[in-house]
N, C-alpha and C positions, 0 to 999 in steps of 0.2 A: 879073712882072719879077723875076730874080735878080741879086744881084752877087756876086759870086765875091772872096773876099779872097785865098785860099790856092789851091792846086789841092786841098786836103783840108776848106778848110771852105768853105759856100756859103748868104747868107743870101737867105732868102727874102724883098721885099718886099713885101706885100699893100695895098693901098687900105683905109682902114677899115671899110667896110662890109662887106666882105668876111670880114673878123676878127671883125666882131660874127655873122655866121653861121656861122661855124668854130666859136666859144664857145659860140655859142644853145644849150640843152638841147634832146635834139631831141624830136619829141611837142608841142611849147607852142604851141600857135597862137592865134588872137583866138576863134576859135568853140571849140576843143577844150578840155581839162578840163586844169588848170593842176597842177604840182605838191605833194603835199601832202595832206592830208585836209581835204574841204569838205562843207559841207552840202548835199544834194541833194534837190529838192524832186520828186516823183514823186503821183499818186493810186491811193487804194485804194479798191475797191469793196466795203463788208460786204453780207454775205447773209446774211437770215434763218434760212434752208435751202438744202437742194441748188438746187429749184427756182429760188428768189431770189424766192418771194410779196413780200418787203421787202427793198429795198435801201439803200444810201447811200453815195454818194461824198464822201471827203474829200483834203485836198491835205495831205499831212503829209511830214518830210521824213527822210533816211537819211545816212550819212555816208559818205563814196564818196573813193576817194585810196589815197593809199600809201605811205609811212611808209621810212624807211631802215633797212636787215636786212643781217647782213655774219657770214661764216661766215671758221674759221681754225685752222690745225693747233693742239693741246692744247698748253700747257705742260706741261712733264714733270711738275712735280707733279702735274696731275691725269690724264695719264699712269698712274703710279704708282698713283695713289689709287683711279681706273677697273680695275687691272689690265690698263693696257692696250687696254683696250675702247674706250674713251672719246678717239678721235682726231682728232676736230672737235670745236671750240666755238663755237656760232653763238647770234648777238645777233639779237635781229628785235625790230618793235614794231610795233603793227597799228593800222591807222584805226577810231577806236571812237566811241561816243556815250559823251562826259564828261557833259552835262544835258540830262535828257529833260523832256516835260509830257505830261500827258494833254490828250487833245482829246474833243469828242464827237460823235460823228459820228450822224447824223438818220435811221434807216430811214423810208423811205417806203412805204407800203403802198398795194397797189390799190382802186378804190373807196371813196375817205376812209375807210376802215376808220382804225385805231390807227397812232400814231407813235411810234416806241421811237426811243428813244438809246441806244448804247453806247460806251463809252471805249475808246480805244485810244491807245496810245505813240506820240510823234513827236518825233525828235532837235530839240534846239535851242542846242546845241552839242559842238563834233568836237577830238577829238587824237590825238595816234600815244603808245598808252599800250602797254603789257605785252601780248603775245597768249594769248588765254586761247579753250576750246575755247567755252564757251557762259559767258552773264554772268547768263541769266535762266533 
């Protein structure tokens, strides 16, 4: 439904529900992955060797999201200071692990032969920090 105040302006009247899905972010749903950087829980299988004579699964978790990143013509200073070169400035920050733990995970081997454990890294908490190429 519209009403017309002017012949040059014309507003729109929408039912509220209808407004709350205009607004909605879109992507967000009850089952899909929400906003933001979250912890995500996934398994990993170690193997002994190629073969996998000993294995072990564990449930450990990763940090999975995404973070807000905004690119923008230079100010002249850095303009100037670039030579010129330097014509976009862009901010980003990346979904990261802020605290990690070790876990240890139980290879199994065939025929009760030996049981090894190994440690391995698993996120146990997430932010949008500085992007950087590798942390480890």
């Amino acid at each position: 439904m519209s009403l017309c105040m002017t012949s040059h302006f014309c507003l729109l009247v929408l039912p509220v529900t209808s407004l709350l899905l205009l607004f909605s972010p879109i992507g967000w749903s009850v089952d899909g992955p929400t906003p933001g950087c979250h912890l995500h829980p996934f398994n990993v299988t170690i193997r002994s060797d190629r073969r996998g004579t000993c294995k072990g699964t564990h449930l450990v978790y990763a940090c999975v999201g995404y973070c807000e990143s905004s690119a923008f013509p230079s100010r002249y200073s850095v303009l100037v200071a670039s030579n010129f070169t330097h014509n976009i400035t862009s901010a980003s920050r990346c979904c990261t692990i802020s605290k990690d733990a070790k876990v240890k995970v139980r290879l199994d081997c065939p025929r009760g032969r030996h049981h090894e454990e190994m440690e391995i890294l698993t996120a146990k908490a997430c932010r949008c920090d500085m992007c950087r190429k590798s942390r480890y």
